[in-house]
KEFILUM-656124 format. One record per residue (C-alpha): residue number from 1; chain; x, y, z. Coordinates in Angstrom, 3 decimals, m for minus. Example, Ala and Ser with C-alpha at 12.3 -4.5 7.8 and 13.67 -1.06 7.14 Angstrom:
<sites>
<site><k>1</k><c>A</c><c1>12.300</c1><c2>m4.500</c2><c3>7.800</c3></site>
<site><k>2</k><c>A</c><c1>13.670</c1><c2>m1.060</c2><c3>7.140</c3></site>
</sites>
This chain:
<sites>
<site><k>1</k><c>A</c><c1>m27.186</c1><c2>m2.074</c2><c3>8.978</c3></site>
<site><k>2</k><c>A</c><c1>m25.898</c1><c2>m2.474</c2><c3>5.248</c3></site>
<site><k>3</k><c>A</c><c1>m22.123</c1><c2>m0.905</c2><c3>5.017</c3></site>
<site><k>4</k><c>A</c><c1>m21.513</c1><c2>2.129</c2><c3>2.834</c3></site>
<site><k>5</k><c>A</c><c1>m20.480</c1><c2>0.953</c2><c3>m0.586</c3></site>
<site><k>6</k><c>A</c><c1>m18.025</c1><c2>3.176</c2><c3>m3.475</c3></site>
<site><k>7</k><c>A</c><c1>m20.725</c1><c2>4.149</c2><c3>m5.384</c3></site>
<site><k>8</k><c>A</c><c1>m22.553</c1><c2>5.907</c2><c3>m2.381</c3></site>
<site><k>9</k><c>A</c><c1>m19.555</c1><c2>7.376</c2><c3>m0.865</c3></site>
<site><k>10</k><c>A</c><c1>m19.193</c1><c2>8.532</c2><c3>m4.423</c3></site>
<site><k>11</k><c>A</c><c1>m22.493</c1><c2>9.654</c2><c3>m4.621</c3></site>
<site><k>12</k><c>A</c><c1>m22.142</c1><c2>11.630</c2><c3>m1.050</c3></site>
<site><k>13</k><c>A</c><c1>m19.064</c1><c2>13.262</c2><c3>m2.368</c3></site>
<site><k>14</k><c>A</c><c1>m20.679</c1><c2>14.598</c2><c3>m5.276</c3></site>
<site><k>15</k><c>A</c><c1>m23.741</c1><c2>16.140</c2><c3>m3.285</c3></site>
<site><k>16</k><c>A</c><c1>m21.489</c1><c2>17.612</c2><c3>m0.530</c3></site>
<site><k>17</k><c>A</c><c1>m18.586</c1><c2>19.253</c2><c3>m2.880</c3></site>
<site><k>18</k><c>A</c><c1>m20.436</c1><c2>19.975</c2><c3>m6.435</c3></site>
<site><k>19</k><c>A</c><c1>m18.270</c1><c2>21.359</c2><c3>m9.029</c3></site>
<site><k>20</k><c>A</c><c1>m15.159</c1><c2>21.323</c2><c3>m6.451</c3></site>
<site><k>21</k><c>A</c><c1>m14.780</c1><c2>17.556</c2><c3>m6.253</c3></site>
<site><k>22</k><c>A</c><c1>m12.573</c1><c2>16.662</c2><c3>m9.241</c3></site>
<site><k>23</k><c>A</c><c1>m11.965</c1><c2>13.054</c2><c3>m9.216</c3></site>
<site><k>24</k><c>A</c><c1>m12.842</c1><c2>9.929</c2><c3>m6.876</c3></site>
<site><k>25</k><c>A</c><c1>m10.296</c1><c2>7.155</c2><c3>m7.215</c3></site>
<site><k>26</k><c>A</c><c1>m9.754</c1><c2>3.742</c2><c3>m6.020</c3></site>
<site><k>27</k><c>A</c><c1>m6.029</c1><c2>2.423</c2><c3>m5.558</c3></site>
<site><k>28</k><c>A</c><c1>m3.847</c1><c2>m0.226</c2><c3>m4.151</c3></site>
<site><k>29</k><c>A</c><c1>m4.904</c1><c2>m4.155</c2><c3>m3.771</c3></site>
<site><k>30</k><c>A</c><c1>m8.462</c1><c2>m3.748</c2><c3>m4.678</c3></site>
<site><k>31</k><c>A</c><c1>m8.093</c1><c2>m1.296</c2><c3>m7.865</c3></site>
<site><k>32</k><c>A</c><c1>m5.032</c1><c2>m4.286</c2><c3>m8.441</c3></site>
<site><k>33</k><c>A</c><c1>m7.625</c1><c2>m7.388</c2><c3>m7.866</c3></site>
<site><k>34</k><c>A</c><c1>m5.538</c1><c2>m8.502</c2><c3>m4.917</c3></site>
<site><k>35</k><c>A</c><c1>m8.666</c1><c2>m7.537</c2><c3>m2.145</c3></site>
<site><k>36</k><c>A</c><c1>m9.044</c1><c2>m9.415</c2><c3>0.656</c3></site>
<site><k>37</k><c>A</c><c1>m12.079</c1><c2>m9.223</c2><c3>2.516</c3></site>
<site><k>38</k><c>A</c><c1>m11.440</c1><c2>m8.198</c2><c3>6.424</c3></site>
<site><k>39</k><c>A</c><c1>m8.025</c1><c2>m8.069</c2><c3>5.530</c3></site>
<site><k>40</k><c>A</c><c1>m7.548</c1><c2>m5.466</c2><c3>3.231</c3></site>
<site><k>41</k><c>A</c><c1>m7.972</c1><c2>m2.079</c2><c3>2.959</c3></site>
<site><k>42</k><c>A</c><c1>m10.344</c1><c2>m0.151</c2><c3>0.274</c3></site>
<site><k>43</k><c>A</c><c1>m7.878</c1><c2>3.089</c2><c3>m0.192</c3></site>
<site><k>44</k><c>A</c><c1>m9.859</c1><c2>5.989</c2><c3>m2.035</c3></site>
<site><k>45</k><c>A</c><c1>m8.412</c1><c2>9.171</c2><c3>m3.263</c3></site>
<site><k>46</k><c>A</c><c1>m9.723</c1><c2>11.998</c2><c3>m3.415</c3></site>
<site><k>47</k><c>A</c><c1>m9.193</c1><c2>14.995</c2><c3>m5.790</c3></site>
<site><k>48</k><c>A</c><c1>m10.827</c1><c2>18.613</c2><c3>m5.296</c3></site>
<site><k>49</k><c>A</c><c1>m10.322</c1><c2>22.191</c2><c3>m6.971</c3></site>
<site><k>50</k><c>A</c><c1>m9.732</c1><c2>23.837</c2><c3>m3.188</c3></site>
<site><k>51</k><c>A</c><c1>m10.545</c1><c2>22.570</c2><c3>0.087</c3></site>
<site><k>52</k><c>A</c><c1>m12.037</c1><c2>25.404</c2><c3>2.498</c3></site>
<site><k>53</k><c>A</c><c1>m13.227</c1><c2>24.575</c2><c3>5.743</c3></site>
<site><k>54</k><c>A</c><c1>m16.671</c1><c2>24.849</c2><c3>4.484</c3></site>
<site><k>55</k><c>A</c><c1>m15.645</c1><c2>21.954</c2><c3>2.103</c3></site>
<site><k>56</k><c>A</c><c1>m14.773</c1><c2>19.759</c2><c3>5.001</c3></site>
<site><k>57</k><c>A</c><c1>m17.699</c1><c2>20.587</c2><c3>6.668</c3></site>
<site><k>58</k><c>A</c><c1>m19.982</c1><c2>19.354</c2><c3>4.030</c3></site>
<site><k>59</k><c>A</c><c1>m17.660</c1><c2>16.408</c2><c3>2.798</c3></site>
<site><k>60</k><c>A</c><c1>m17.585</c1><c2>14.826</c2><c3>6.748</c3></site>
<site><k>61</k><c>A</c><c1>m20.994</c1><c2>13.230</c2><c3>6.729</c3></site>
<site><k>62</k><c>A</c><c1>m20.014</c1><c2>11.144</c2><c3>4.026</c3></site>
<site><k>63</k><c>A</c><c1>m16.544</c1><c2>10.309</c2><c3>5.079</c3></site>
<site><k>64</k><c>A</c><c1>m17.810</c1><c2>9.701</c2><c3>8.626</c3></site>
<site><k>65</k><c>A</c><c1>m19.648</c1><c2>6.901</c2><c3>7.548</c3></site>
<site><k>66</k><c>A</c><c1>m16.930</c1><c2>5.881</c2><c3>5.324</c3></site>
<site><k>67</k><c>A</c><c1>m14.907</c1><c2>5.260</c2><c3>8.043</c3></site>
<site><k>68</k><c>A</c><c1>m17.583</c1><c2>3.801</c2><c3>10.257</c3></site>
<site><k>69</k><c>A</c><c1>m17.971</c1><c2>0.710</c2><c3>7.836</c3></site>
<site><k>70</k><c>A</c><c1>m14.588</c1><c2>m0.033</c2><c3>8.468</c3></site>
<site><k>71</k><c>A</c><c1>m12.248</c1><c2>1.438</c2><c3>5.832</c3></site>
<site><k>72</k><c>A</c><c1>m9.747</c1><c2>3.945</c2><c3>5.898</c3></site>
<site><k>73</k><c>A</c><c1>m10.651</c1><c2>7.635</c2><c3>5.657</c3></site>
<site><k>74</k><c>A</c><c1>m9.863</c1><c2>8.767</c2><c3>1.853</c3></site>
<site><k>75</k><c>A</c><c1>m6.763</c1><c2>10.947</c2><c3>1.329</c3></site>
<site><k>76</k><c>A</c><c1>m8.082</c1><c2>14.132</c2><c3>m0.290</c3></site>
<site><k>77</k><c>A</c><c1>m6.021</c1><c2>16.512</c2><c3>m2.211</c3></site>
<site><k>78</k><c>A</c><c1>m6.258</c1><c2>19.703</c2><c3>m3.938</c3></site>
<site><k>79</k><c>A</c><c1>m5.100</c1><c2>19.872</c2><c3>m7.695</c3></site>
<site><k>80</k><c>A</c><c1>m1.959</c1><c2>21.511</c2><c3>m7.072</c3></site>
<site><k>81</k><c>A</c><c1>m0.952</c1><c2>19.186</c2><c3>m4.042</c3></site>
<site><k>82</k><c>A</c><c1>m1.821</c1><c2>16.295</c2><c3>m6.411</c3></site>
<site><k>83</k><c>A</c><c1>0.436</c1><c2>17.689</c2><c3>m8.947</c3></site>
<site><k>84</k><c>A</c><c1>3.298</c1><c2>19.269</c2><c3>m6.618</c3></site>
<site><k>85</k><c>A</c><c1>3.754</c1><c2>16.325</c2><c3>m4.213</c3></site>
<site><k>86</k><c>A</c><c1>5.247</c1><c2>13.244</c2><c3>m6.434</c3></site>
<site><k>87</k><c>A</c><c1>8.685</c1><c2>14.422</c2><c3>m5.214</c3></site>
<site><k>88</k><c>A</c><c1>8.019</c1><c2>13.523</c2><c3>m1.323</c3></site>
<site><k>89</k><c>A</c><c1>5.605</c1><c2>10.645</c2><c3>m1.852</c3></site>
<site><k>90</k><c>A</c><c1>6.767</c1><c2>8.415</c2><c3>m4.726</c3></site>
<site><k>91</k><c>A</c><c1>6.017</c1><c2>5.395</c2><c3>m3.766</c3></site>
<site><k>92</k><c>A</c><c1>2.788</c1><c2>6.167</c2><c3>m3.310</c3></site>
<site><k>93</k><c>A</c><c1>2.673</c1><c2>7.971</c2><c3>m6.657</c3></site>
<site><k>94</k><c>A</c><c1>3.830</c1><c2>5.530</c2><c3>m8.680</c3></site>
<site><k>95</k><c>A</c><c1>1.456</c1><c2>2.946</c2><c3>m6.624</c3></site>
<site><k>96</k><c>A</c><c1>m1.326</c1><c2>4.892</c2><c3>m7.643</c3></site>
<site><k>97</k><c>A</c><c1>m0.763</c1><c2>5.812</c2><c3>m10.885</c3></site>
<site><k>98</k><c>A</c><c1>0.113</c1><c2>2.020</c2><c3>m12.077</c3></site>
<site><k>99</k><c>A</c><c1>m3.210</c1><c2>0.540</c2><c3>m9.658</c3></site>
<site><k>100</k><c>A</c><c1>m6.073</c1><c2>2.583</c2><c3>m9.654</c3></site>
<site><k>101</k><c>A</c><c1>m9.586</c1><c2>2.486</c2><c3>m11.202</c3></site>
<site><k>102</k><c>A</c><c1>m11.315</c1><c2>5.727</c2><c3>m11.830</c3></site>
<site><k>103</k><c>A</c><c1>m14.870</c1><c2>5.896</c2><c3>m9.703</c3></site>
<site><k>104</k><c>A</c><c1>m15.457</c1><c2>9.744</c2><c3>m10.852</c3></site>
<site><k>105</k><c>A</c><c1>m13.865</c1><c2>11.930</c2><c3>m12.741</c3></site>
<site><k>106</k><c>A</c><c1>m9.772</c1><c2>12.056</c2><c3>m13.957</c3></site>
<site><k>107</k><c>A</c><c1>m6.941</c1><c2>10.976</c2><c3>m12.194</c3></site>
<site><k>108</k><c>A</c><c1>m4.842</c1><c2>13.816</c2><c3>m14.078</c3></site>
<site><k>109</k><c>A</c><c1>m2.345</c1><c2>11.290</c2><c3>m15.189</c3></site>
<site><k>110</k><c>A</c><c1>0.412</c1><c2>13.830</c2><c3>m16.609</c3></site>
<site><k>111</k><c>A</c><c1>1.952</c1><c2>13.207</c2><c3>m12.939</c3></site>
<site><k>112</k><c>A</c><c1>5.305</c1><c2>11.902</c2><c3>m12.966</c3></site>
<site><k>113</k><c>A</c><c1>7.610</c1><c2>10.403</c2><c3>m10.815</c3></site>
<site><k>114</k><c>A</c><c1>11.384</c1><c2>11.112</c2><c3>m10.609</c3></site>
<site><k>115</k><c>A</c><c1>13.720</c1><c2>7.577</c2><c3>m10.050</c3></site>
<site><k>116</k><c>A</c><c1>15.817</c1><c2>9.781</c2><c3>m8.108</c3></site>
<site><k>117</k><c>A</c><c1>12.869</c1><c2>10.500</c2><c3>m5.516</c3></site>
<site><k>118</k><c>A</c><c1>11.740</c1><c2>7.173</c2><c3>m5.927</c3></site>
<site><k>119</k><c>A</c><c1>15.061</c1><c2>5.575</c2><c3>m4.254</c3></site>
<site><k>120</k><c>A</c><c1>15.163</c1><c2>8.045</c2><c3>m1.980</c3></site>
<site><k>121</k><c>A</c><c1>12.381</c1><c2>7.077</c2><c3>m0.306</c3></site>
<site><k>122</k><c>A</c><c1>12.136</c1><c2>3.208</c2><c3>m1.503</c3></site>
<site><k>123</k><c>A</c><c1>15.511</c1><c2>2.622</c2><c3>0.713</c3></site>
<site><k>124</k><c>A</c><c1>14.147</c1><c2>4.627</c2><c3>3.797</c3></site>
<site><k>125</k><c>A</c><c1>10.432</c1><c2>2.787</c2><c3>3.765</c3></site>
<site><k>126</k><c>A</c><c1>11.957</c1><c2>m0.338</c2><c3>3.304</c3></site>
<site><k>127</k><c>A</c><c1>14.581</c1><c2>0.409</c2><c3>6.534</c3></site>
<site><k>128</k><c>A</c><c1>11.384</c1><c2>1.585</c2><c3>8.656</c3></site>
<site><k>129</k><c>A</c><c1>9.457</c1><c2>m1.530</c2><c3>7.568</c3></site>
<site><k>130</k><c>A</c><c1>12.280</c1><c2>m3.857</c2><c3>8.907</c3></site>
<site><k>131</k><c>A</c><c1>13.088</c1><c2>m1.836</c2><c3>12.285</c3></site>
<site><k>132</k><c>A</c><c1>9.133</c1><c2>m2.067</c2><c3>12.385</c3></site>
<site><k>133</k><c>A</c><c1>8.550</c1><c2>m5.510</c2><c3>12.143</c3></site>
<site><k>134</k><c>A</c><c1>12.012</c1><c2>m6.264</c2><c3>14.368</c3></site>
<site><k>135</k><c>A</c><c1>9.999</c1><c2>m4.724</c2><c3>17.126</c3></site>
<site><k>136</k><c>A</c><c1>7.306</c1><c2>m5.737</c2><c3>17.394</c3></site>
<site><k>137</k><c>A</c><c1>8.886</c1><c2>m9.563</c2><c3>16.720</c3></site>
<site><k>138</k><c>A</c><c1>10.915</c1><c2>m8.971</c2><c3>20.105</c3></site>
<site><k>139</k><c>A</c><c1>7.801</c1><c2>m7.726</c2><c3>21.824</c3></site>
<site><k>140</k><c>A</c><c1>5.636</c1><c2>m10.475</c2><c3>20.466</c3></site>
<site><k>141</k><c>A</c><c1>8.129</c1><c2>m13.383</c2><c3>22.162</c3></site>
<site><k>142</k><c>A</c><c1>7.107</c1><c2>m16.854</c2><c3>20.588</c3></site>
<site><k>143</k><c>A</c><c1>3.336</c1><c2>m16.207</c2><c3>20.420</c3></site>
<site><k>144</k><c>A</c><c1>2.447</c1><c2>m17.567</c2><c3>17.290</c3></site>
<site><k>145</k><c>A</c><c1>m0.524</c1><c2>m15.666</c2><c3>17.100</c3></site>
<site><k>146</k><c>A</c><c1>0.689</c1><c2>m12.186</c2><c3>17.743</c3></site>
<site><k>147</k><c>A</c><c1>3.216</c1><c2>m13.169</c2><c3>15.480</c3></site>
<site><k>148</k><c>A</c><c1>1.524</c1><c2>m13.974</c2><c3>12.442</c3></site>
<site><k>149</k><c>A</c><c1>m0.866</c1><c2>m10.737</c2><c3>12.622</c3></site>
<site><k>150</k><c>A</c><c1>2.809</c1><c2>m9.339</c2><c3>12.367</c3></site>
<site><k>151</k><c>A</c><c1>3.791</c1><c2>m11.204</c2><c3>9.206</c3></site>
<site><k>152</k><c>A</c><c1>0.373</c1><c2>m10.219</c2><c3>7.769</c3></site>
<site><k>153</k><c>A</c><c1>0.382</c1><c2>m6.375</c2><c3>8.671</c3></site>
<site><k>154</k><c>A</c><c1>4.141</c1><c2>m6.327</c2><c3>7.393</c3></site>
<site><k>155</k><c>A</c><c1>3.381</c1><c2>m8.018</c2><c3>3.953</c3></site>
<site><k>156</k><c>A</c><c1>0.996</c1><c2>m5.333</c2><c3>2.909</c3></site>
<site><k>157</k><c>A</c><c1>3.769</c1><c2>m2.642</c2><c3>2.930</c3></site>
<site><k>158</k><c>A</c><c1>6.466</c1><c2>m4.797</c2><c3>1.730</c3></site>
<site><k>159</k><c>A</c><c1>4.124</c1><c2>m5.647</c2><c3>m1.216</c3></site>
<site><k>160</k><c>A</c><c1>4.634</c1><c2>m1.660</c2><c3>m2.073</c3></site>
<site><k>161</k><c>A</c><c1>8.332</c1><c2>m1.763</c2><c3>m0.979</c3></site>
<site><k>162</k><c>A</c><c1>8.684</c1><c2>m4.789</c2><c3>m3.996</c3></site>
<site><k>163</k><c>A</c><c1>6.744</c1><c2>m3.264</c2><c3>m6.564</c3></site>
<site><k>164</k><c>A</c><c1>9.007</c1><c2>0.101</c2><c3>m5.856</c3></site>
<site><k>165</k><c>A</c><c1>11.811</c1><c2>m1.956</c2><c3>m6.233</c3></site>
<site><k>166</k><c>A</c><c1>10.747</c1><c2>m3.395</c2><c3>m9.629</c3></site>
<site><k>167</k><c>A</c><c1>10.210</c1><c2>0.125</c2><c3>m10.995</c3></site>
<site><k>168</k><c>A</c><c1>13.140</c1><c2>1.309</c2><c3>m9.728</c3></site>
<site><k>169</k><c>A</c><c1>15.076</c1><c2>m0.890</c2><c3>m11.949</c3></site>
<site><k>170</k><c>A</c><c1>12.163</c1><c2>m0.079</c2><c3>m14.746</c3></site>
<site><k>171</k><c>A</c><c1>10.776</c1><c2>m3.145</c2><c3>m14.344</c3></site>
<site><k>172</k><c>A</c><c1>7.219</c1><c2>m3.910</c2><c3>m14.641</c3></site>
<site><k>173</k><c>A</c><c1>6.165</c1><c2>m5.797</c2><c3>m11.278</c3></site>
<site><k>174</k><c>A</c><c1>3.746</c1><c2>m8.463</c2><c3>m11.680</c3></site>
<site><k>175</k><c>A</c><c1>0.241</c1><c2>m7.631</c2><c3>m9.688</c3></site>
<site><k>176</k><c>A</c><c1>m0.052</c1><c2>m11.049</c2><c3>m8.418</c3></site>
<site><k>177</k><c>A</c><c1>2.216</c1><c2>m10.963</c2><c3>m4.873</c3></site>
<site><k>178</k><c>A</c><c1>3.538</c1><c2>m14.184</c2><c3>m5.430</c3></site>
<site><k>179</k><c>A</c><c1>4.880</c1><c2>m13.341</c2><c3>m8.704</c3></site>
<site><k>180</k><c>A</c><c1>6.084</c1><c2>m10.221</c2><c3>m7.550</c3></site>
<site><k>181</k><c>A</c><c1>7.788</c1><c2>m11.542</c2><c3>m4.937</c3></site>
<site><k>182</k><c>A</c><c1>9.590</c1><c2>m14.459</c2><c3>m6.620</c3></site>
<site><k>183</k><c>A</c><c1>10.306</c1><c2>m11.820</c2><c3>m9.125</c3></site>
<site><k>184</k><c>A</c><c1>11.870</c1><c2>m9.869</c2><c3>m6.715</c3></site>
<site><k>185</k><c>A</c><c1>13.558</c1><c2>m12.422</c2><c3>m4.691</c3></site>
<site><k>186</k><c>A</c><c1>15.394</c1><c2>m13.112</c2><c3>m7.880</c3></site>
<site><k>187</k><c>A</c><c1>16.791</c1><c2>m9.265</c2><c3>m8.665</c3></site>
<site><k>188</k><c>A</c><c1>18.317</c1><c2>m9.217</c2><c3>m4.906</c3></site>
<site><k>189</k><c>A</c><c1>18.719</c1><c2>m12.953</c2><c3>m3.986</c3></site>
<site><k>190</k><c>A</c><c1>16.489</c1><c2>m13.479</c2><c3>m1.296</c3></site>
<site><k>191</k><c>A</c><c1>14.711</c1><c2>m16.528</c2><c3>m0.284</c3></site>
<site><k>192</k><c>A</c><c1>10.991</c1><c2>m15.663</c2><c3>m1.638</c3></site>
<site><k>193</k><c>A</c><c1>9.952</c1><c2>m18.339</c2><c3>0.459</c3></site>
<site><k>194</k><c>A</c><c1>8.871</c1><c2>m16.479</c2><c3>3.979</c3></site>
<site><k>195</k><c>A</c><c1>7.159</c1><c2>m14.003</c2><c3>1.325</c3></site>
<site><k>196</k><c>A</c><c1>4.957</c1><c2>m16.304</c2><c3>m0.319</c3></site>
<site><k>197</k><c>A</c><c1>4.340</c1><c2>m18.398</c2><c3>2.964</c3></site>
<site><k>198</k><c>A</c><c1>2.855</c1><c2>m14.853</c2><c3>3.924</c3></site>
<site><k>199</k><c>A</c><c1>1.195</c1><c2>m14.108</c2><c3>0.896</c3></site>
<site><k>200</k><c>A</c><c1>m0.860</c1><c2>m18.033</c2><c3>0.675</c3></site>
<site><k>201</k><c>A</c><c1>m1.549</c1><c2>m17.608</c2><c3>4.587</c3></site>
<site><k>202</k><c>A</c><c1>m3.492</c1><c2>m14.439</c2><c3>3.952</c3></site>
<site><k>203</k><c>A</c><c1>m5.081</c1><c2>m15.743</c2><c3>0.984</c3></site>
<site><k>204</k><c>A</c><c1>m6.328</c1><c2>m18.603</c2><c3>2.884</c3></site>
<site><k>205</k><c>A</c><c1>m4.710</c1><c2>m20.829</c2><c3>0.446</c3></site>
<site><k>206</k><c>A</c><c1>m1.648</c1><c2>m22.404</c2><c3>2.660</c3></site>
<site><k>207</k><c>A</c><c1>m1.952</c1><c2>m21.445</c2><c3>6.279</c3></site>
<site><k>208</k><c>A</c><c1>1.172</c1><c2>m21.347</c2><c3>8.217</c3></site>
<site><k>209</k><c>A</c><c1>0.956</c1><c2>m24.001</c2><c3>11.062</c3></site>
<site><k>210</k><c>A</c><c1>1.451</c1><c2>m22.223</c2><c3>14.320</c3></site>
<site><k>211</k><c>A</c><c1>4.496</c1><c2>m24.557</c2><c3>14.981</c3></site>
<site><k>212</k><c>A</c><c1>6.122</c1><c2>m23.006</c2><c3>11.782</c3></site>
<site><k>213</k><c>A</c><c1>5.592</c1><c2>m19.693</c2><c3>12.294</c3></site>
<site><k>214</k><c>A</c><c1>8.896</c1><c2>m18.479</c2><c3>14.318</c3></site>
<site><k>215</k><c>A</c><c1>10.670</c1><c2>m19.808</c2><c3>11.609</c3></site>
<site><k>216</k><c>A</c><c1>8.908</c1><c2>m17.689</c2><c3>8.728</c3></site>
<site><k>217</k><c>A</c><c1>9.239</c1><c2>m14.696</c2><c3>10.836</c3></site>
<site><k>218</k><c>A</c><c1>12.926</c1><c2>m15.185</c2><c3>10.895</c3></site>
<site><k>219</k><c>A</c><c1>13.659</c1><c2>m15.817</c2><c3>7.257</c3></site>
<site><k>220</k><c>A</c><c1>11.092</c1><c2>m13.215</c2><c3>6.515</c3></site>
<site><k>221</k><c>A</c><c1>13.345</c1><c2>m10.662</c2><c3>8.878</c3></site>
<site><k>222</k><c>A</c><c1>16.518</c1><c2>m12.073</c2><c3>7.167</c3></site>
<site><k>223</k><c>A</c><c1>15.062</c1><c2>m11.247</c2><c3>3.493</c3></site>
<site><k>224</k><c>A</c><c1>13.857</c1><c2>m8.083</c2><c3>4.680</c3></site>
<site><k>225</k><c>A</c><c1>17.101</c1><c2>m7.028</c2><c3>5.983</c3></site>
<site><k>226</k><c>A</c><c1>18.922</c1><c2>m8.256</c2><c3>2.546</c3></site>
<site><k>227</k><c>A</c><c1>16.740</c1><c2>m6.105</c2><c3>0.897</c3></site>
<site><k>228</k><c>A</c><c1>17.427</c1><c2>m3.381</c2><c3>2.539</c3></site>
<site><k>229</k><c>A</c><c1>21.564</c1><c2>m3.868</c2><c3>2.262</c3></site>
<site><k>230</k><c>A</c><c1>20.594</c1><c2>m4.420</c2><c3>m1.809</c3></site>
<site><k>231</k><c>A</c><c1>19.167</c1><c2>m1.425</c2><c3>m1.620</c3></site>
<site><k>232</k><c>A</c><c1>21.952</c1><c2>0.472</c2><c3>0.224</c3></site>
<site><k>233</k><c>A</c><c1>24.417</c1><c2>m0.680</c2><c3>m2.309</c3></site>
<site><k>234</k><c>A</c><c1>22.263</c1><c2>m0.006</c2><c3>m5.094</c3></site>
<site><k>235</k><c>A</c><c1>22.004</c1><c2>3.494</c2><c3>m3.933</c3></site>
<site><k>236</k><c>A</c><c1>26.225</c1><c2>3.551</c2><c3>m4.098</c3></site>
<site><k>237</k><c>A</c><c1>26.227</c1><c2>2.463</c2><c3>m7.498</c3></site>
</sites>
């Protein structure tokens, strides 16, 4: 059976919630052209006037099979939650506002993130991320394989964790994640290497020989972890 496709969850959308859906919109790695098939995620947003439980009712067809064909279910907000929620979610503001490609409708673009937010949260994700991937390197042992599916799930969020960075310092991060992570790598002094390594490997491009892969996982913990003391210090000056 043929997988729901954008333009059909779109077109669902439209017949469920009529003059209440307000905008359909596609973010992160494939709004960015940074997709990867079976490894990354198609992230939709989803924008409505009000959102009564007869809303959700007619809307769950469509997102039911949306989810069914393997993506994430779409994050669906009213117009004032869109508008009054770039304080506690920043980094996913600014990710969406930046990397996103309009499927229906407006994005209402007069959002606006505050810096102030913005490290706020940048300094806390980027903490989680680490004690995150610490974990579950401990629990995986030396199992290569466990621990590459590690490096991989890790280097989507620190992708966002960089490109927060970046803007942070009102920089314009690069959308290719090599770039952005050399780019990076240089603003804190880091080794980008363990980031790339990652990056190539889920391309495809430069797999990381199961003999190497303890290794990357360390340096990629130790750059992590600088990051994260950059960012501690940045927040004290």
């Amino acid at each position: 059976m043929a997988k729901m496709t954008l333009d059909e969850l779109v077109q669902q959308l439209r017949a469920a919630l009529g003059a209440e859906l307000q905008a359909v919109i596609l973010y992160g790695s494939a709004a960015a052209g940074e997709h990867l098939p079976k490894k990354s995620d198609l992230n939709v947003l989803v924008l409505v006037q009000s959102l009564a439980a007869e809303a959700i009712t007619k809307a769950s067809a469509a997102v039911r099979a949306w989810v069914e064909a393997d993506n994430p279910a779409p994050m669906v907000l009213t117009l004032d939650e869109w508008h009054g929620s770039s304080d506690i979610f920043p980094m996913e503001y600014a990710d969406i506002l930046e990397r996103h490609r309009v499927l229906f409708g407006d994005l209402r673009t007069d959002v606006r993130v505050d810096p102030k937010n913005l490290r706020l949260q940048l300094e806390k994700e980027a903490m989680s991320a680490l004690l995150q991937l610490r974990r579950g390197a401990l629990a995986a042992g030396n199992d290569p394989k466990t621990q590459l599916a590690l490096l991989e799930t890790a280097s989507s969020t620190v992708m966002v964790i960089f490109r927060a960075l970046l803007r942070l310092k009102v920089e314009e991060p690069p959308r290719d994640y090599v770039e952005l992570s050399k780019k990076v790598a240089a603003a804190t002094s880091i080794d980008a290497t363990p980031f790339v390594q990652v990056v190539w490997h889920k391309r495809s491009e430069q797999l990381i020989h199961p003999a190497e892969v303890s290794g990357v996982l360390s340096r990629y913990l130790a750059g992590l972890g600088q990051v994260v003391r950059y960012l501690d210090r940045y927040a004290s000056s």
